[in-house]
C-alpha positions in Angstrom: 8.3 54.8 -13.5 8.7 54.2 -9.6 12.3 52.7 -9.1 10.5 50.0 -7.3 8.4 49.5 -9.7 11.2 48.8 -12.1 13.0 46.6 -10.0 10.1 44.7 -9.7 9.8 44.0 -13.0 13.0 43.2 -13.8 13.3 41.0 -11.1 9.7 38.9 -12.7 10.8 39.2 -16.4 14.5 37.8 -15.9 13.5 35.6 -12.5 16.7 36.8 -10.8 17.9 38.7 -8.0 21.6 39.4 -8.5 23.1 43.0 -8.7 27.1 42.2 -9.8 29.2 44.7 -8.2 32.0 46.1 -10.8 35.0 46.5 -8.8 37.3 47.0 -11.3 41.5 46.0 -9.7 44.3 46.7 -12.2 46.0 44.0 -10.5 43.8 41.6 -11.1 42.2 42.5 -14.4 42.9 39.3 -17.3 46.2 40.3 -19.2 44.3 40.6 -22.2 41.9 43.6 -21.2 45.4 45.3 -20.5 47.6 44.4 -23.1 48.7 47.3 -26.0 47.8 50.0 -23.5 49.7 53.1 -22.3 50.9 53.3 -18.5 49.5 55.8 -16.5 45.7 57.0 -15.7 44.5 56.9 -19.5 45.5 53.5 -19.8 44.2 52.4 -16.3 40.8 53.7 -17.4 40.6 52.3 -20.7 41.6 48.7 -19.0 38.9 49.3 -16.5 36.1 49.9 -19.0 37.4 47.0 -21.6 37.1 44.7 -18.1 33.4 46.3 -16.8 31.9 45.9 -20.6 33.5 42.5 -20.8 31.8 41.6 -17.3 28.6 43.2 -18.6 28.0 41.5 -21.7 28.5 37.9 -19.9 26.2 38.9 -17.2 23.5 40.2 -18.9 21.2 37.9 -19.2 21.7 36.6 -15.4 21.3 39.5 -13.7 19.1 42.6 -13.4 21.6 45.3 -12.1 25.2 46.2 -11.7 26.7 48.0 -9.0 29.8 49.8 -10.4 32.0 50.8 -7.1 32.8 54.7 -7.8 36.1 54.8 -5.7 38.4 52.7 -8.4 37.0 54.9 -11.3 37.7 58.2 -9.2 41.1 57.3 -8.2 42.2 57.7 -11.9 40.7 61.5 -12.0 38.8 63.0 -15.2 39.7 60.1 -17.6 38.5 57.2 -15.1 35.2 59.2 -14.5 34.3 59.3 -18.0 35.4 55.8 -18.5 32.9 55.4 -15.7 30.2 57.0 -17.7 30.5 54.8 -20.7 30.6 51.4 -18.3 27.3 52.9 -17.1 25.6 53.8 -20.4 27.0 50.2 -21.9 25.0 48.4 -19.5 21.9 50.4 -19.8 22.1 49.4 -23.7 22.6 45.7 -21.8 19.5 46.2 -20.1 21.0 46.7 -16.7 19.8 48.9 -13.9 22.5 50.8 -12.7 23.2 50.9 -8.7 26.0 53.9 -8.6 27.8 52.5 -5.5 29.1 56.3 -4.5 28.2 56.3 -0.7 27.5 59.9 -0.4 26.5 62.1 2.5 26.0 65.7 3.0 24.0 68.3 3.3 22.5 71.4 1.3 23.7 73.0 -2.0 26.8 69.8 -1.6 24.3 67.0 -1.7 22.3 68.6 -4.5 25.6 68.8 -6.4 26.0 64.7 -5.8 22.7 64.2 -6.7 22.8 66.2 -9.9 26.3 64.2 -10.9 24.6 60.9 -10.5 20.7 60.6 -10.4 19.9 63.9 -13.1 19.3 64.4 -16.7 22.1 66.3 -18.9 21.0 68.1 -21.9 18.7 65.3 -22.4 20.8 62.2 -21.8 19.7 59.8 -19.1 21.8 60.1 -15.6 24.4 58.0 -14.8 22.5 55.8 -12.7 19.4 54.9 -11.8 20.5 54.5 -8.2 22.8 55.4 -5.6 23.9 54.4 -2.6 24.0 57.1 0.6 25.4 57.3 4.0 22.5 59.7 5.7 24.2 59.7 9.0 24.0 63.3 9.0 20.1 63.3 8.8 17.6 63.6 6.8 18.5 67.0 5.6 21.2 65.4 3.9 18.3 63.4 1.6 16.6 66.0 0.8 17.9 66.3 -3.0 18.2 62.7 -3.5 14.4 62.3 -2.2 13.3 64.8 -4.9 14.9 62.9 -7.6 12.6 59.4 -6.3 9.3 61.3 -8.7 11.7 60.8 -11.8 12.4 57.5 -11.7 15.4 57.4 -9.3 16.1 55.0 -6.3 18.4 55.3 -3.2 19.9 52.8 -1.3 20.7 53.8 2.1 23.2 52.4 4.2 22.0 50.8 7.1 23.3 47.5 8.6 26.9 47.5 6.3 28.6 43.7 5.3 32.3 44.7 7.6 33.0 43.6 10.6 34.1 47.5 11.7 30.3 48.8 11.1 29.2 47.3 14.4 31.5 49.7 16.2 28.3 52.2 15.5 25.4 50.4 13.9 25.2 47.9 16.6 25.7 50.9 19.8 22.4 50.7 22.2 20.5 53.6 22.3 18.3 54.8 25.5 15.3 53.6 24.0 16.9 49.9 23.3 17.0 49.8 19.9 20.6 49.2 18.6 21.6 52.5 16.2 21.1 50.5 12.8 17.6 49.7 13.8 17.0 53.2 14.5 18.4 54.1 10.8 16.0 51.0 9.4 12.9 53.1 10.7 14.1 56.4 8.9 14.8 54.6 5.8 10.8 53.4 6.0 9.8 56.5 6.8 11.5 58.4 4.4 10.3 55.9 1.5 6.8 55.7 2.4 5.7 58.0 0.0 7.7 56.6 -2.8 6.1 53.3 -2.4 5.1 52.2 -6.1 2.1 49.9 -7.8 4.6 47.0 -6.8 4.3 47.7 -3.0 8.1 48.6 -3.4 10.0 51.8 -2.8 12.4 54.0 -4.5 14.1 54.3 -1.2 15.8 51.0 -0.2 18.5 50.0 2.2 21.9 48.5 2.2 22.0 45.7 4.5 25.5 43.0 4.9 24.7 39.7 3.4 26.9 38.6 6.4 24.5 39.9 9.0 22.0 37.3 8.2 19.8 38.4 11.8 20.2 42.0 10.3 18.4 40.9 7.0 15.6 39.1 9.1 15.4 42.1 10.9 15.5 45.0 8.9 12.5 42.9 6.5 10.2 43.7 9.6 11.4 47.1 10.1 11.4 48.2 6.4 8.3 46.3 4.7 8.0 48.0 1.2 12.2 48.8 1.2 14.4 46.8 -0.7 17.4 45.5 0.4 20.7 45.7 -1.4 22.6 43.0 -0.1 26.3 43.0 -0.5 29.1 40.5 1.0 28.0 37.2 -0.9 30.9 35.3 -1.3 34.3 37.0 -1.0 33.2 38.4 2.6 31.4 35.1 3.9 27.8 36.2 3.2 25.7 33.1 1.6 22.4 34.0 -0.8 20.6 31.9 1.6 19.7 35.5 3.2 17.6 36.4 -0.3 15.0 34.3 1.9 15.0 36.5 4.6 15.1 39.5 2.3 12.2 38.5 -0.4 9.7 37.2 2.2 7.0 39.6 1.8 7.7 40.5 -2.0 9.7 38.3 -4.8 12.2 41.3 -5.7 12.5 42.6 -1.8 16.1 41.8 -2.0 19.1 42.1 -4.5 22.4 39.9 -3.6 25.5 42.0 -5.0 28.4 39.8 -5.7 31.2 41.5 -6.6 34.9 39.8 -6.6 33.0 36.2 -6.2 31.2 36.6 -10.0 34.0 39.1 -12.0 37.3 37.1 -10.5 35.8 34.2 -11.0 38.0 33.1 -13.8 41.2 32.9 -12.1 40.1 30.3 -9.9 38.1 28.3 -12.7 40.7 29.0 -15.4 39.5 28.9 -19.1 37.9 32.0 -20.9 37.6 35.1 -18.5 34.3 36.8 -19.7 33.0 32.4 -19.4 34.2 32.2 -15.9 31.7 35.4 -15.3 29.3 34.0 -17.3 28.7 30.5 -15.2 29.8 31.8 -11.9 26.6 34.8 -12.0 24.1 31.7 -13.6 25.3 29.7 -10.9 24.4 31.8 -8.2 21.4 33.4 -9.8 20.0 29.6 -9.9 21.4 29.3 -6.4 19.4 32.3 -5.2 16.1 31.0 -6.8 16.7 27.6 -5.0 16.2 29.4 -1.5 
């Protein structure tokens, strides 16, 4: 089924547009989640799988995708990327999509390697994610694998207007033509989804676009009609969900908000239960985003 397609259908069955980023911080995991485990990497990974299935289970029914950020899991070596694998495959039994937030970017026989680790089938099993995000500011070479996967179900994210303050050193750099760099990106990005456009009117190939550039949003709806954009920064960064309007006005699942240390840290500020502080901070904003 066209990644689009089941985005779009997730998005109508559960009315909801949140994606909650798993960002997984040793330092700021609940004492519980790490209590009775060894020091070192093993223990690290085991605490961040505990925390990511605990965050999981109480967003399940509030969201329609997690985004788990590959860099903690990674840092931790062979044990944190099969902890990784597990988080992933837990919330596919949740009935999560999964938004592998990788960022990857490179060309030939490298990027097919990336996209066999993430978007392809093993002996069988379902891949890791259903979707990734890229950096293809080396070209559209560097999509080539990634592209190919799109026919089995797969969807790419491409970064194209990003939620920091540091991106508009490049994004936001005036070309000849007059079109800032990002806007040039937003154009490849529809052009290289065009033909993964599904039933929905949605494609497999989507962009990453700030929450805290709410002009961006406005703008990269008109330059990327059937894309859908993965909107990051809500919250902790100063984005508002007020930009889902932007995002969703020509289709009701053209945008996905991705909270990440608003939703899963929300417990330290409320106090109470951890896994209930996720719980009513992702129904809060998923009824927040709907309001718009």
């Amino acid at each position: 089924m066209n990644f689009g397609d089941r985005v779009a259908e997730a998005v109508e069955r559960k009315q909801s547009c949140l994606c909650v980023g798993l960002d997984p911080r040793i330092d700021l995991l609940p004492p519980e989640v790490i209590t009775g485990l060894h020091p070192g990497a093993s223990g690290r990974a085991r605490a961040y799988e505990r925390f990511c299935g605990g965050v999981i289970d109480a967003v399940a029914e509030d969201a329609v995708a997690v985004k788990p950020q590959v860099a903690f899991f990674e840092a931790l070596g062979g044990v944190g990327i099969s902890a990784l694998e597990r988080v992933c495959a837990h919330a596919r039994d949740a009935g999560l999509l999964v938004i592998v937030d990788a960022k990857r970017g490179d060309i030939a026989s490298t990027a097919e390697a990336y996209a066999e680790a993430w978007l392809h089938r093993r002996d069988g099993a379902p891949p890791v994610g259903d979707a990734i995000t890229l950096n293809a500011y080396m070209g559209g070479d560097s999509l080539t694998p990634f592209l190919a996967t799109c026919g089995d179900g797969a969807g790419l994210f491409i970064l194209t207007r990003t939620s920091n303050p540091g991106g508009a050193d490049v994004q936001e750099a005036e070309l000849g033509g007059g079109e800032l760099v990002w806007e040039r990106m937003a154009l490849l990005v529809a052009r290289w989804g065009q033909e993964h456009v599904g039933e929905s009117g949605l494609s497999a190939v989507g962009a990453v676009v700030g929450a805290t550039q709410p002009d961006a949003v406005a703008r990269a709806r008109d330059l990327m009609p059937h894309a859908i954009l993965l909107l990051p920064g809500i919250g902790a960064q100063g984005g508002r969900p007020d930009v889902l309007h932007a995002a969703t006005a020509t289709h009701p699942a053209g945008g996905l908000i991705a909270p990440s240390r608003s939703v899963i840290y929300a417990w330290r500020d409320r106090g109470g239960d951890w896994r209930q502080g996720i719980r009513t901070a992702a129904a809060e904003l998923r009824r927040s985003a709907l309001a718009v």
